[in-house]
PALO-976165 format. One record per atom (N, C-alpha, C, O): residue in three letters; x, y negated, z negated. Coordinates in steps of 0.05 Angstrom, whole numbers, plus 5000, padded with zeros to 4 digits. Layout:
N
ALAXYZ;...
% end
This chain:
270
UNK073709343729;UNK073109083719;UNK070509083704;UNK069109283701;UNK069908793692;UNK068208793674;UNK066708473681;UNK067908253682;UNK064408503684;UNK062708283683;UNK061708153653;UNK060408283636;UNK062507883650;UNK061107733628;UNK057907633632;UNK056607673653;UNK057207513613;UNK054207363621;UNK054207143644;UNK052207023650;UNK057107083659;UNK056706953674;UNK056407043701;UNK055906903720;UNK057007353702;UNK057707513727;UNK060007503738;UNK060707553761;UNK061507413711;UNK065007303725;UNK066907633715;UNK066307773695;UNK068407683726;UNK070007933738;UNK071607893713;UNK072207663707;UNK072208063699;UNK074108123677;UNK075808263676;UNK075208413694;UNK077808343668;UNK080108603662;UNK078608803640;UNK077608753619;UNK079009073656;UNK077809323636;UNK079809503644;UNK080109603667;UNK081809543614;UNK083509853620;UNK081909993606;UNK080609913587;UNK081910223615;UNK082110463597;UNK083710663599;UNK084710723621;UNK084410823570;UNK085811003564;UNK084711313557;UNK082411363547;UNK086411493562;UNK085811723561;UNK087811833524;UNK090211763522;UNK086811963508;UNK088011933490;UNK088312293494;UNK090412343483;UNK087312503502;UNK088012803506;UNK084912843498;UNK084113073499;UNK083712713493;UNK080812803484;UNK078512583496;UNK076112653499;UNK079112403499;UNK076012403510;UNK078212033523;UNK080411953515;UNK076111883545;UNK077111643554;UNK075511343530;UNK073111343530;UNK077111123512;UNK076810903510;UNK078210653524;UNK080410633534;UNK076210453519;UNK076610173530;UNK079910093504;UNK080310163481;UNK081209983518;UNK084009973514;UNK084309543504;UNK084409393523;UNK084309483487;UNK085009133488;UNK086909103511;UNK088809253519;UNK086008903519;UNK086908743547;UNK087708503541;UNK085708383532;UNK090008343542;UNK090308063543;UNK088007823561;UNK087607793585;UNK087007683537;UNK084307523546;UNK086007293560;UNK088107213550;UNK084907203581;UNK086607043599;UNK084906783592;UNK082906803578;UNK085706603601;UNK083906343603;UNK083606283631;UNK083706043636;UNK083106463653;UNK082206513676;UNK079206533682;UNK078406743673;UNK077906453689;UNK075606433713;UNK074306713720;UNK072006773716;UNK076906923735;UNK076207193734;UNK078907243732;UNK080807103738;UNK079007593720;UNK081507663728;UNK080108013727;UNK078608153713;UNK081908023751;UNK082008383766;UNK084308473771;UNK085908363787;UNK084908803749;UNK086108873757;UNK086109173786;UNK084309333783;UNK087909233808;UNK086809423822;UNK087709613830;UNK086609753847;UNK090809683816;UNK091909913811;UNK093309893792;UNK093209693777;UNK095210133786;UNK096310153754;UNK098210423763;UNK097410613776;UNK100710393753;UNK102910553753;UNK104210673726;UNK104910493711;UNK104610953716;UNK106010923694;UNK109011063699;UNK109311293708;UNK110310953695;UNK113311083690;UNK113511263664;UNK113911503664;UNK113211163649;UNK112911423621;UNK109511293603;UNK107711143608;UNK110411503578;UNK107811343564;UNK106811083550;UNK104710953545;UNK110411063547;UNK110610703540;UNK112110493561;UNK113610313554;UNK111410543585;UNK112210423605;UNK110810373629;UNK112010393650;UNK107610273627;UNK105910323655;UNK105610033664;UNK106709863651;UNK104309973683;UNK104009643690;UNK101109713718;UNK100109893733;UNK100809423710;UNK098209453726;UNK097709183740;UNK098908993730;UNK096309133762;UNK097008873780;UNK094008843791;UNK092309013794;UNK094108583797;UNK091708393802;UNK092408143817;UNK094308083831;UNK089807993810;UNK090007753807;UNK088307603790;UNK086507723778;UNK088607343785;UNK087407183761;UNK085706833780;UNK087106733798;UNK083706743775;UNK083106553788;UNK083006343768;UNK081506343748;UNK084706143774;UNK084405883749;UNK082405713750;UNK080505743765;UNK083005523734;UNK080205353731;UNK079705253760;UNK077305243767;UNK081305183774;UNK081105023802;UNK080805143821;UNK081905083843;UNK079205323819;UNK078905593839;UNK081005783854;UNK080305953870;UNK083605733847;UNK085305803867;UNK087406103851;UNK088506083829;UNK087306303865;UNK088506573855;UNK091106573852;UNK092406443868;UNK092406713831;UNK094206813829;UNK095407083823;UNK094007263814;UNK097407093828;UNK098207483822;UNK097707483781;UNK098107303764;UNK097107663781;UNK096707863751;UNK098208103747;UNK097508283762;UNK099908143732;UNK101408323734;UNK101508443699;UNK103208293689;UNK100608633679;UNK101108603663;UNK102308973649;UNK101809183660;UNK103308943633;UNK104909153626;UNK104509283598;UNK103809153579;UNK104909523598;UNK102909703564;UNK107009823560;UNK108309973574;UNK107609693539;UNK110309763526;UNK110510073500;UNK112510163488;UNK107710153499;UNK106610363488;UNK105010313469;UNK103410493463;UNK104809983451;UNK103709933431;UNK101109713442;UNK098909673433;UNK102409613461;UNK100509263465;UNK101209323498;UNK103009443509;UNK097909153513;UNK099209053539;UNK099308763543;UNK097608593535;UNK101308723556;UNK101408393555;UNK101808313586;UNK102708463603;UNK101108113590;UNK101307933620;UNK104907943622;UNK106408003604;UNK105607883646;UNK107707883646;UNK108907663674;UNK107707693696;UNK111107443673;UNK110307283696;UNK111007393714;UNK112607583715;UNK109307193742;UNK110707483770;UNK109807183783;UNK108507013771;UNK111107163814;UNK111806973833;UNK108406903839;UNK106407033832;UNK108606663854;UNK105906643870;UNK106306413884;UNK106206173878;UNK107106603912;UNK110006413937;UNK107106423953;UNK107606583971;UNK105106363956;UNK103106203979;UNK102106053965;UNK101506023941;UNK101905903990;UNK101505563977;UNK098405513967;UNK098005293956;UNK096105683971;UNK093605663972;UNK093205873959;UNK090805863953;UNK094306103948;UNK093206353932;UNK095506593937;UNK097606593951;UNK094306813919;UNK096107023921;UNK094907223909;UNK094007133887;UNK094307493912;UNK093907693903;UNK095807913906;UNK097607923922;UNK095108083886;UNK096008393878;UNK094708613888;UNK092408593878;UNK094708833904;UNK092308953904;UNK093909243904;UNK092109403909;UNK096209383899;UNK097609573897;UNK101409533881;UNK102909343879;UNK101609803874;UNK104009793860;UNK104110183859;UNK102510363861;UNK107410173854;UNK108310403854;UNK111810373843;UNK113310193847;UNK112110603831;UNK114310573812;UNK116810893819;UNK116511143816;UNK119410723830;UNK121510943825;UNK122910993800;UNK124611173797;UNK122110803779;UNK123210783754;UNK122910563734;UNK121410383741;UNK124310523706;UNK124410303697;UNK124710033712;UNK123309833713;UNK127210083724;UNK127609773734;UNK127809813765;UNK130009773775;UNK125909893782;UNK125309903798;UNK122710043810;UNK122110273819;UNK120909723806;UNK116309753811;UNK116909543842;UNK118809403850;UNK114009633850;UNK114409523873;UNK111509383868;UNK109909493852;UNK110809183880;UNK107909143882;UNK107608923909;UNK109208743918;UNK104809013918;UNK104308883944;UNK101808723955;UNK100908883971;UNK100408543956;UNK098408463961;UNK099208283985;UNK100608384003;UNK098307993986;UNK097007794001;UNK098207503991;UNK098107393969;UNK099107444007;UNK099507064001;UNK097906954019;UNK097507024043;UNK096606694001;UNK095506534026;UNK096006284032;UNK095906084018;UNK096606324055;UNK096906004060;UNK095505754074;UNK093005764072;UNK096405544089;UNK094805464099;UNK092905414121;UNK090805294125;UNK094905614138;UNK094705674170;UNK093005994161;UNK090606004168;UNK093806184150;UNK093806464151;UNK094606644125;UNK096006524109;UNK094006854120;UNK094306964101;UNK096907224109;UNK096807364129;UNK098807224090;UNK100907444109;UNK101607604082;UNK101507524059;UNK102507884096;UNK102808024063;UNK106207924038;UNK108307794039;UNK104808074023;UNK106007973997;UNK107908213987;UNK106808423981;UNK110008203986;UNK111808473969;UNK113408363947;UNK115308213950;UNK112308483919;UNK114908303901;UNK115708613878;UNK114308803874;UNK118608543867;UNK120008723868;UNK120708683833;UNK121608473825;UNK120108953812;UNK121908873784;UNK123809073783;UNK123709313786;UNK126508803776;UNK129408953777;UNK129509033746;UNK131809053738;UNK127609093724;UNK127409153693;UNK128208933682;UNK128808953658;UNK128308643696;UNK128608383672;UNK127008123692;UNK127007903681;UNK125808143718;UNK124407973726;UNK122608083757;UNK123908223773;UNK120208013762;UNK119008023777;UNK120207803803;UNK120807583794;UNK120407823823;UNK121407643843;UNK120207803873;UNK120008033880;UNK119607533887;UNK117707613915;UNK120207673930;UNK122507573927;UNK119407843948;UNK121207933974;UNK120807963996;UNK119308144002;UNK122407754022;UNK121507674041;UNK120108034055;UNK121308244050;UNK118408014066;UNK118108254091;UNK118008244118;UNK116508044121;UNK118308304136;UNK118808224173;UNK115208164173;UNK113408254160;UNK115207974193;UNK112507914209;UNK112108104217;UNK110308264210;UNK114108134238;UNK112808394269;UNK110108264286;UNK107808344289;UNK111508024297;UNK108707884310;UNK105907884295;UNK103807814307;UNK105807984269;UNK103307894253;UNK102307674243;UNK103107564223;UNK100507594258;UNK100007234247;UNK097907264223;UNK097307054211;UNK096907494215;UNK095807414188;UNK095607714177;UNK096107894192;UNK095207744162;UNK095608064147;UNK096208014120;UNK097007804110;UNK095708264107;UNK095808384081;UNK096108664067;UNK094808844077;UNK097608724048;UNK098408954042;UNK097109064024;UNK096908924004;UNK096009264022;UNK093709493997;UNK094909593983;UNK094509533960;UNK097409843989;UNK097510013973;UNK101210093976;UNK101809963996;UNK103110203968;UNK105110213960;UNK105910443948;UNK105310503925;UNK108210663970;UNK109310923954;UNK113010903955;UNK114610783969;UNK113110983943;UNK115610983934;UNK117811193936;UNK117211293915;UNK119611323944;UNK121411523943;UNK124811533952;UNK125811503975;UNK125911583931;UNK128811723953;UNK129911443960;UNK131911453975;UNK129211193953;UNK130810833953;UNK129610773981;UNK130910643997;UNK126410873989;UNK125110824011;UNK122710734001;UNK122010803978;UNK121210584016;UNK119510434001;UNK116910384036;UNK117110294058;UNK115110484022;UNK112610454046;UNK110610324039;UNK109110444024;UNK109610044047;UNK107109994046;UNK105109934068;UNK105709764086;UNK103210044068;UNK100509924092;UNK098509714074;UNK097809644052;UNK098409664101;UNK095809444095;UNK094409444130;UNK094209624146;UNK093709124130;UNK092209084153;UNK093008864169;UNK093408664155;UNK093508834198;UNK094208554207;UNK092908484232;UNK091708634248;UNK093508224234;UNK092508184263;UNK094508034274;UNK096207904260;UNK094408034307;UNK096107794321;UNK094607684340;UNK092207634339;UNK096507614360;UNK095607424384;UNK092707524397;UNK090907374406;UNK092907884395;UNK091507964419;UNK089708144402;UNK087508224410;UNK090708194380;UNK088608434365;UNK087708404338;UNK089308274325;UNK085408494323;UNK084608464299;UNK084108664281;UNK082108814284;UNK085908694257;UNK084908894247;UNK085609094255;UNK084009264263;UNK089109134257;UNK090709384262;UNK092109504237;UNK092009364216;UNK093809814234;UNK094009824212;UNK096309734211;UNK097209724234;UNK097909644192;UNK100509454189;UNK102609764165;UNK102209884144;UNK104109774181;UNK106309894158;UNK109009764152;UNK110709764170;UNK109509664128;UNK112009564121;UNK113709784104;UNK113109884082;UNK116909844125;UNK118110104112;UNK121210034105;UNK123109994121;UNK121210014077;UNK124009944069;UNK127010214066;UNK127310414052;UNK128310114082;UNK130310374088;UNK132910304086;UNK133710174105;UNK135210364064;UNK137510364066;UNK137310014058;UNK139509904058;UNK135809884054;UNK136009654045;UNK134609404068;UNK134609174059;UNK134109424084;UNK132809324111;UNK130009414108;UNK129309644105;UNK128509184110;UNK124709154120;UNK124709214150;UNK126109114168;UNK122609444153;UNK122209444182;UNK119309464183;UNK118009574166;UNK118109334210;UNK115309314210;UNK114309434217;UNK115809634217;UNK111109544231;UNK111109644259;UNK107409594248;UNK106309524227;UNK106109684280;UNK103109654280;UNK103609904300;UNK104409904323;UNK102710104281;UNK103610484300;UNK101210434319;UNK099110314314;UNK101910544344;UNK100510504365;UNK098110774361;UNK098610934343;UNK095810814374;UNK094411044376;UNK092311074347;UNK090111184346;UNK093610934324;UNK092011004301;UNK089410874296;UNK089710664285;UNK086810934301;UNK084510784299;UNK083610734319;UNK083910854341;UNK081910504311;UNK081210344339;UNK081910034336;UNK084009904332;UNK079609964339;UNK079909694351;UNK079809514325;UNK081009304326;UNK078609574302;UNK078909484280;UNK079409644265;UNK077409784265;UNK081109744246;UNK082409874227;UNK083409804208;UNK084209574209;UNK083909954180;UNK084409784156;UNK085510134137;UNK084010304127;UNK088210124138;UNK089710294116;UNK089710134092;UNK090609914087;UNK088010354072;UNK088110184041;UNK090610414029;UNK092510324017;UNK090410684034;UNK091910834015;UNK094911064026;UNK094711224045;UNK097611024009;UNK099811104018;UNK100811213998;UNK101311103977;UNK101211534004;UNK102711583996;UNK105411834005;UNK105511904029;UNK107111933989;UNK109612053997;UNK109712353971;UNK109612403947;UNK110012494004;UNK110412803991;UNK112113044008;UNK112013054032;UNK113513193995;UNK114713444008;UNK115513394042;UNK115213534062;UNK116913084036;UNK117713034069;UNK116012794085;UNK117012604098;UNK113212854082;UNK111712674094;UNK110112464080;UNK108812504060;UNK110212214094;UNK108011954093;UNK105512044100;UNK104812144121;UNK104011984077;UNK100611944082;UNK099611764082;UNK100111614063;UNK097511654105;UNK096011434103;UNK094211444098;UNK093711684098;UNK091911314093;UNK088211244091;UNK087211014096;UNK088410804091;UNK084911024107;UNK083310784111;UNK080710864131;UNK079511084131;UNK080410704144;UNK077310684160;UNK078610584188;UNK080810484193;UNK076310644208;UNK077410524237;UNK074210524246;UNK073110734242;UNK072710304259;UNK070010304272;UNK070710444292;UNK072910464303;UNK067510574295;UNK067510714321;UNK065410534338;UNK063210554330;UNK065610374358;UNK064210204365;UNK062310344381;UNK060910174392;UNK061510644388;UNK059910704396;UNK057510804372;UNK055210844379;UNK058110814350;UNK056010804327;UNK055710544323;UNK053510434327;UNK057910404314;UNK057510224297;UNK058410214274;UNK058310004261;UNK059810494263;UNK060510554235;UNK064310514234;UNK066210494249;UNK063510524207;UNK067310534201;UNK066810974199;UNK065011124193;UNK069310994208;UNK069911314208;UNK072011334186;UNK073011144173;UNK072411484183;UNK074311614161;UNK077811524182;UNK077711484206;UNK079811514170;UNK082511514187;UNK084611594166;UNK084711474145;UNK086711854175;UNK087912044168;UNK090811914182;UNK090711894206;UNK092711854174;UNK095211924196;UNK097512054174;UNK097812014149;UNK098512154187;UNK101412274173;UNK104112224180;UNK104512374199;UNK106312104175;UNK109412124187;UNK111112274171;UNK111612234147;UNK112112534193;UNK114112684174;UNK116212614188;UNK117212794202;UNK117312414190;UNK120612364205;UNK119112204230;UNK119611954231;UNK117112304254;UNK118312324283;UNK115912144286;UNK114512204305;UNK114911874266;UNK112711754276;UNK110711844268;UNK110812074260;UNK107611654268;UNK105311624259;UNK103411854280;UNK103511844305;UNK102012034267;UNK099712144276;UNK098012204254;UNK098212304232;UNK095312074280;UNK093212104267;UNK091312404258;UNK092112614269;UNK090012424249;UNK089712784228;UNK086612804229;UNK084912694215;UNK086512904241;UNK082612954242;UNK081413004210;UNK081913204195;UNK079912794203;UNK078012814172;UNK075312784184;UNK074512634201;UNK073813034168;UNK070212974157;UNK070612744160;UNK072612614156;UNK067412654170;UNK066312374175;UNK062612554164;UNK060712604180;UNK062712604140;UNK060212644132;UNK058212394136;UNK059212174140;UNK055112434134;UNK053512194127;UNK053012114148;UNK054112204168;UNK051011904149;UNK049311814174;UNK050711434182;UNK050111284200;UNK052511384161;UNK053611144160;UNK056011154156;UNK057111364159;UNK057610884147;UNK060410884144;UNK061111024130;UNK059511094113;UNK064111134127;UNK066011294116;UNK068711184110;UNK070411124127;UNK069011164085;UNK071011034083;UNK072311184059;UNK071211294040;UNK075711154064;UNK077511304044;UNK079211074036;UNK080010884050;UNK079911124003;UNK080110793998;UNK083810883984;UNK085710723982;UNK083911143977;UNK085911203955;UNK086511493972;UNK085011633986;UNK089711533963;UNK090711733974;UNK092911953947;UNK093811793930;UNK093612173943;UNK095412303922;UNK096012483933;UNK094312653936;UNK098612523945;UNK099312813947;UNK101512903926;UNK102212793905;UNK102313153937;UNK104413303912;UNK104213583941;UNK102313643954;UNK106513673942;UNK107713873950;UNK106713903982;UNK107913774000;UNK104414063990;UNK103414124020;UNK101214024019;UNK100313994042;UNK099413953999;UNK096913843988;UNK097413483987;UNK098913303979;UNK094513534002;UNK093613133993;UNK091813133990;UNK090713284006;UNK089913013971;UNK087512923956;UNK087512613972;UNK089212443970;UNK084812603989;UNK084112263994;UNK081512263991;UNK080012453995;UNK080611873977;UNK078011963957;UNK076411653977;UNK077611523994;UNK074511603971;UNK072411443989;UNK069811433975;UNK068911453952;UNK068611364008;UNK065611343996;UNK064211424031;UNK065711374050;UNK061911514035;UNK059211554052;UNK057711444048;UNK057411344026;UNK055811394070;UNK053311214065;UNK051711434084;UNK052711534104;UNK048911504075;UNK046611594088;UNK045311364097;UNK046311134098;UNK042811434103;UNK040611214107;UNK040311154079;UNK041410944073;UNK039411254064;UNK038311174031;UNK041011084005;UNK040510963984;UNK043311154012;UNK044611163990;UNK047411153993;UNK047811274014;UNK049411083985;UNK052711133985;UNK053111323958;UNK052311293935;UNK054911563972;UNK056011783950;UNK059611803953;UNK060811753973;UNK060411863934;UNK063411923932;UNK063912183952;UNK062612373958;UNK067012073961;UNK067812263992;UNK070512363977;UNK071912183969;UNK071312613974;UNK073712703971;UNK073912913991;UNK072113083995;UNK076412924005;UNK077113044027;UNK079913194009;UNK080913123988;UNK080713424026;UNK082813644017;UNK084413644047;UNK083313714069;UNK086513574044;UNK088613694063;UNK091313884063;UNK093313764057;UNK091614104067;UNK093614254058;UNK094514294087;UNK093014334106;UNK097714264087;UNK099814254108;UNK099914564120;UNK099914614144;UNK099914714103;UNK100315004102;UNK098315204097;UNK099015444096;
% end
């Protein structure tokens, strides 16, 4: 994103052209702020990227907009809570099948958001509670007509568990995997490789005080958690996840006493 002279949040793509990275024209909104916070490409004239936009009346909506190879343009997409709605991940099995996932809010609670393009319209799609009375979804992987997203939820008795919504054979199923974290936890990043689900995020350790790093993996038989570096004298947090074959790349941030530095961790299966 991009700050104006008002300190208000803007849209900033950039492109990679094989030689060096420029700032890319962006459709100027008549929005308040608008952020985008991930970006998917299916080919080179086929990528999309998702947000949200805040109108004059303070109140959010999803941003969803699309680069056709020449121009990127806004594109409409649902915004089913009655008080707001954000974008905060997306992931793509193809042309006419992107997934994207954030947050609706409503007026009691905030619960997550999954909306679906069939290659001629964006449309929201219900997802199971799973006894979650308020929650939200980060990040979104895709494979094989299976569809995984995490985020974060809470219920009656707990705050700040990690939330996985897993679409299979055509059926949403929920769950809050037992054992992963602690007592407050928060999966921002998912992804899918050579068999197995990867997760990321943070979990406090309430005997520091700090957020720790949090690793889990499902290859078929359920969620376990994966011992990661917890470098630094402060929080640790992994925000984004990429694998490909036995290898996963997950990326973050550390805090010392003086400073926050970038955290990239290496995991190889094999």
């Amino acid at each position: 994103m991009a700050l104006n002279g008002s300190y208000q949040a803007h849209t900033l793509i950039e492109a990679w052209d094989g030689r060096a990275w420029h700032i890319a024209a962006a459709p100027k909104l008549a929005a308040l702020r608008d952020t985008l916070y991930s970006a998917v490409a299916v080919s080179a004239r086929d990528v999309w990227a998702v947000g949200h936009q805040q109108g004059r009346d303070g109140r959010y909506g999803t941003l969803i907009e699309h680069w056709n190879g020449r121009d990127w343009s806004v594109v409409p997409s649902p915004d089913p809570g009655s008080s707001g709605n954000h974008l905060y991940g997306v992931a793509a099995a193809g042309a006419d099948d992107v997934w994207a996932v954030g947050q609706r809010d409503g007026k009691l609670s905030d619960t997550p958001l999954a909306e679906h393009w069939n290659g001629h319209d964006w449309a929201a799609v219900d997802v199971p509670a799973a006894g979650v009375t308020a929650g939200l979804l980060q990040d979104v992987a895709v494979h094989g007509g299976q569809v995984w997203a995490v985020g974060q939820s809470d219920d009656a008795t707990h705050q700040a568990r990690p939330l996985v919504e897993h679409l299979r054979g055509g059926v949403w199923s929920a769950e809050q995997p037992a054992g992963l974290g602690s007592g407050f936890s928060n999966v921002t990043g998912v992804a899918y490789a050579d068999g197995t689900v990867w997760a990321v995020g943070s979990a406090l350790d309430q005997a520091s005080g700090n957020q720790l790093t949090l690793v889990a993996r499902n290859s078929g038989t359920g969620w376990q958690q994966v011992p990661a570096p917890n470098p630094g004298t402060g929080d640790k947090v992994l925000g984004g996840i990429s694998a490909a074959g036995d290898t996963a790349w997950a990326v973050g941030y550390f805090k010392t006493d003086t400073a926050r530095s970038p955290l990239i961790e290496l995991h190889r299966s094999r």
